[in-house]
C-alpha positions in Angstrom: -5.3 -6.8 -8.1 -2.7 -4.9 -6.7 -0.6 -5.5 -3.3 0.5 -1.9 -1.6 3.2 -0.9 1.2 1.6 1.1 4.4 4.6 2.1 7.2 3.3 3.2 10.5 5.3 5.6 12.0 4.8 7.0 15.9 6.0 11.0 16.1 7.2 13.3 14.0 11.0 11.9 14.4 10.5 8.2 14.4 13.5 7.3 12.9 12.4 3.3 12.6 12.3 0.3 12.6 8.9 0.7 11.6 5.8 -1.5 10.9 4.5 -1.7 7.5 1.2 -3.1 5.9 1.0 -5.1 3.2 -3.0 -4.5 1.7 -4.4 -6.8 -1.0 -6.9 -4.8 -2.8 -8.8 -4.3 -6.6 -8.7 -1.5 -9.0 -11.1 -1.8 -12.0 -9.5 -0.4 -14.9 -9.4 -0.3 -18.7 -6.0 -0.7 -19.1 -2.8 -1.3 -17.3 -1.5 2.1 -17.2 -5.1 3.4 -16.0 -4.8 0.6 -13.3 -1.0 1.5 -12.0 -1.8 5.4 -11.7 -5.4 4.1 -9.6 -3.5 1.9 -7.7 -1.1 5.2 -6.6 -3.8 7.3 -6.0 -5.8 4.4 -3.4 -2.2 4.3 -1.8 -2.1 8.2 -1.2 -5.9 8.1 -0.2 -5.0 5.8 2.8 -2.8 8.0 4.2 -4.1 9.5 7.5 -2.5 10.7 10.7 -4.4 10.4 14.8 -3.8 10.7 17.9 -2.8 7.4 20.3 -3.6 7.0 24.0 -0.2 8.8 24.9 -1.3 11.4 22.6 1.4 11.1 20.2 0.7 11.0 16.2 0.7 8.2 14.8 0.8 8.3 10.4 -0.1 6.0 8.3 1.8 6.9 5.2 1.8 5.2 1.4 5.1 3.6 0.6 4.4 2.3 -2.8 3.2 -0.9 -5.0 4.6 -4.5 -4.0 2.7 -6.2 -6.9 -0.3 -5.3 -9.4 -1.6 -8.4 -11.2 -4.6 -8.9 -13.6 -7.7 -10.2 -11.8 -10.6 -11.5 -14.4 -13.6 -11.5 -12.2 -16.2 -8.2 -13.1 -18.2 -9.2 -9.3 -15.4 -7.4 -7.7 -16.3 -3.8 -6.7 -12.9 -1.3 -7.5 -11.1 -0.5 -4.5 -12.0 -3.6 -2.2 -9.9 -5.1 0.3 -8.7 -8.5 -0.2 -6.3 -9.1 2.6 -3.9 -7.5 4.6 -1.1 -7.9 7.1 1.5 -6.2 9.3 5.3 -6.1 8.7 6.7 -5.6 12.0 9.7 -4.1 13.2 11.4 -3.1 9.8 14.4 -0.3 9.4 13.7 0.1 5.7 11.1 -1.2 3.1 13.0 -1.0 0.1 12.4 -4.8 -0.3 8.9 -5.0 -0.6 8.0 -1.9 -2.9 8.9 -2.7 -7.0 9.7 -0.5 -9.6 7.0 -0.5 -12.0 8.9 -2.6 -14.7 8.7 -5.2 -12.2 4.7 -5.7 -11.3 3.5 -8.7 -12.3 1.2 -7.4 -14.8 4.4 -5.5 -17.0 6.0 -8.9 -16.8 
């Protein structure tokens, strides 16, 4: 299971504060080092970039790993969504992304 950091930003110069996105999600892998580089490469695959109503760009851009934990349950389809929420308002997320000495699962 592995916890990942989304930041919204709004333009090309949006200089913050920011909302960020906390997702909950799986990654089925052999080992741990197969599940951290997975987990990195879901993060960068959910980056994406539209249009709003006042026709500025919105991104939605991959800020790194908060947490990646061992999950023993083989019904779990790699990839899934287990939760997710919104971090409103934030100048800076330097508190909710670890290094990866400090996920759970390296501990």
């Amino acid at each position: 299971m592995l916890s990942m950091i989304m930041r919204c930003k709004v333009g090309a110069y949006d200089y913050g504060p920011w909302t960020f996105e906390e997702q909950i999600r799986m990654v089925s892998a052999p080992d741990v080092e197969t599940a951290y580089a997975e987990s990195f490469a879901l993060g960068k695959a959910e980056e994406h970039s539209y249009a709003n109503a006042d026709n500025e760009m919105v991104f939605s851009e991959f800020v790194g790993l908060q947490d990646l934990d061992v999950l023993e349950d083989d019904t779990i389809t790699n990839g899934a969504e287990i939760r997710s929420r919104f971090l409103l308002e934030r100048s800076d997320a330097s508190d909710l992304v670890r290094p990866q000495e400090r996920l759970q699962v390296y501990l």
